[in-house]
C-alpha positions in Angstrom: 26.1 -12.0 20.3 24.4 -15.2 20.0 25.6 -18.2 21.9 26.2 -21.3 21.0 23.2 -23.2 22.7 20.8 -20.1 21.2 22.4 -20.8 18.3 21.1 -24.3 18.2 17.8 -23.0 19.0 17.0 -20.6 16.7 18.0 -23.2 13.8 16.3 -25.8 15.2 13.4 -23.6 15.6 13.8 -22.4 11.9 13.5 -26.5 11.0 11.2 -27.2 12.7 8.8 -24.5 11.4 9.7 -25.6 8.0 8.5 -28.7 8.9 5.8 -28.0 10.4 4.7 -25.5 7.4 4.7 -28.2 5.3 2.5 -30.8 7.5 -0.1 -27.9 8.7 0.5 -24.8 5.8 1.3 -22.6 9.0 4.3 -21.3 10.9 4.6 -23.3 14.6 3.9 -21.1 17.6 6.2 -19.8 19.5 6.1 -19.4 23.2 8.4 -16.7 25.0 8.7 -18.5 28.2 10.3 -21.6 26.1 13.2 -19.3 24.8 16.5 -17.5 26.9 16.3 -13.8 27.4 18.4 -13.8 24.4 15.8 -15.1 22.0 12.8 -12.7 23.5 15.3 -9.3 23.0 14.2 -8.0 20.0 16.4 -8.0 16.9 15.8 -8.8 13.0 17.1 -11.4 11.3 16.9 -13.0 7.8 16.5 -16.9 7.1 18.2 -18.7 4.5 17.8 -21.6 2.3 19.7 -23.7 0.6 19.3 -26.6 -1.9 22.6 -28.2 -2.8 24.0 -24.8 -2.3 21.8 -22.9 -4.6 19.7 -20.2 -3.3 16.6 -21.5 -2.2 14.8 -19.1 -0.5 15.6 -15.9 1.7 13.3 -13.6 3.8 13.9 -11.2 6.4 13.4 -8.4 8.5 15.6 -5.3 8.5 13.8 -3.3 11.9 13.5 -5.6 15.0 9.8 -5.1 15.7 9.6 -8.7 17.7 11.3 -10.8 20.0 14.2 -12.5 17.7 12.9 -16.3 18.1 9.3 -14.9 16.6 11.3 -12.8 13.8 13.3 -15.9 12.5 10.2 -18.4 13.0 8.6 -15.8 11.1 11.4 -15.3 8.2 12.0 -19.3 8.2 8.3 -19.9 7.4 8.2 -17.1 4.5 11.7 -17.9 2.9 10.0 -21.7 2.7 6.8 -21.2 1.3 6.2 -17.2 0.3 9.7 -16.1 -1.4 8.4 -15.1 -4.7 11.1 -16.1 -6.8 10.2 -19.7 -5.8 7.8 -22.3 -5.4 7.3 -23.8 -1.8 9.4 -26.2 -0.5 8.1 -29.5 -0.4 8.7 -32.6 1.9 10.9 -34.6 -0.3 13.2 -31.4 0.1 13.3 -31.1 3.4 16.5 -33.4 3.6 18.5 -31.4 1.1 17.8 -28.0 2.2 20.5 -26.2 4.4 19.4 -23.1 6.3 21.3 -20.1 8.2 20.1 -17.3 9.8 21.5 -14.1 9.6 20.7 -12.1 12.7 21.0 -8.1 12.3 22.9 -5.4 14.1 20.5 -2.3 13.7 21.1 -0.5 10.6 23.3 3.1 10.4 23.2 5.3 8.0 26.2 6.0 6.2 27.8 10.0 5.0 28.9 10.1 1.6 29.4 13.1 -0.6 29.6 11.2 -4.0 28.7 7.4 -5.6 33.1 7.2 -5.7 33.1 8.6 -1.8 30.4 5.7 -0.8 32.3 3.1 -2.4 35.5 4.2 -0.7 33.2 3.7 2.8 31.8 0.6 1.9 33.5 -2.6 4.2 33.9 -5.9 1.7 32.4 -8.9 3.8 31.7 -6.9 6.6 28.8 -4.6 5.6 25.3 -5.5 4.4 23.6 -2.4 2.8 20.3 -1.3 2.3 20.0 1.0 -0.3 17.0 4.1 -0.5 16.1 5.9 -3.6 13.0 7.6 -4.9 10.5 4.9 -3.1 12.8 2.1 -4.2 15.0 0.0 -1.7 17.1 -2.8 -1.7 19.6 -4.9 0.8 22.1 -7.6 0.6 23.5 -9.4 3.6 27.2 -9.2 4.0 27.0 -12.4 3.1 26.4 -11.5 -0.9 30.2 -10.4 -1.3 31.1 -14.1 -1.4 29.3 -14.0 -4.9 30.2 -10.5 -5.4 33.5 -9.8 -3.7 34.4 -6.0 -6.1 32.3 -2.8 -4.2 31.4 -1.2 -7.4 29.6 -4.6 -8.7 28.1 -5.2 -5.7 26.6 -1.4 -5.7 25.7 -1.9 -9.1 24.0 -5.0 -8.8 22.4 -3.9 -5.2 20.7 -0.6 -7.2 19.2 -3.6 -9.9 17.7 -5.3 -6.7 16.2 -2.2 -5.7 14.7 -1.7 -9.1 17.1 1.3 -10.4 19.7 1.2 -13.5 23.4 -0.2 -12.6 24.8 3.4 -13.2 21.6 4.7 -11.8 23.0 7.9 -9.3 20.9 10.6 -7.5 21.9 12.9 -4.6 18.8 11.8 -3.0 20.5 8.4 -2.6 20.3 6.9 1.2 22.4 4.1 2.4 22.4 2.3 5.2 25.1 0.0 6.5 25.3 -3.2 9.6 26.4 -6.2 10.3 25.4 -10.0 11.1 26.3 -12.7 13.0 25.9 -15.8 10.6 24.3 -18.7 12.5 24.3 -22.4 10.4 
């Protein structure tokens, strides 16, 4: 669990790299010996944005490969400026956009036996998934069931993300499930 005063770091952190993006086309550098023991554990994370609430960009990591301050100064600088489905945020945004971070428990795989026995698994608002399939993959954050609250939409629309038909369904199918603590 993050703490409060980590909290405030990581999303200040994530600011500030916007920020400094913007000025410099760069994410800031980050020094360990600045940051709690907390912040240098590693752990993945995703970052973000918001622009009078409307997705504004979103990038993350789903293995923790770094410490967690360098994952989400990482992930803030990409969901700003390399999120393909947008252009890069600009300066005269920087007041409008609101940014969370999303940091990850390590991904389990889940046992099913069918596409019904998975959905019967699956936790509403608890569980982000990462789906597997044939060389395509997809997630969503736990958060996504706020805009998707049913299991079998929210599979469906999770198989589209990953590139495969709504119905699509293989035996071959891996799933993954975990959990976040939301920091904003």
């Amino acid at each position: 669990m993050i703490n409060q005063q980590d909290s405030k770091t990581l999303l200040s952190a994530a600011r500030q790299c916007i920020e400094h993006g913007i000025t410099y086309g760069l994410p800031t550098e980050v020094k360990m010996q600045d940051y709690s023991a907390t912040l240098q554990n590693k752990q993945s994370s995703f970052v973000t944005l918001h622009k009078h609430k409307q997705l504004r960009g979103c990038i993350g990591s789903l293995q923790a490969k770094m410490p967690l301050i360098a994952d989400v100064v990482k992930n803030a600088f990409l969901a700003a400026f390399r999120d393909p489905r947008f252009q890069p945020v600009i300066t005269s945004e920087i007041p409008e956009i609101d940014l969370d971070i999303s940091v990850l428990s390590i991904p389990k795989p889940v046992s099913f036996t069918s596409e019904q026995d998975l959905l019967q698994l699956i936790r509403p608002g608890i569980d982000g998934l990462i789906l597997h399939d044939q060389g395509h993959s997809g997630t969503f954050l736990p958060t996504v069931w706020e805009q998707i609250p049913d299991p079998q939409t929210f599979l469906a629309h999770l198989k589209q993300k990953a590139g495969l038909p709504p119905d699509y369904w293989s035996d071959t199918i891996k799933v993954e499930r975990y959990t976040t603590q939301l920091l904003s």
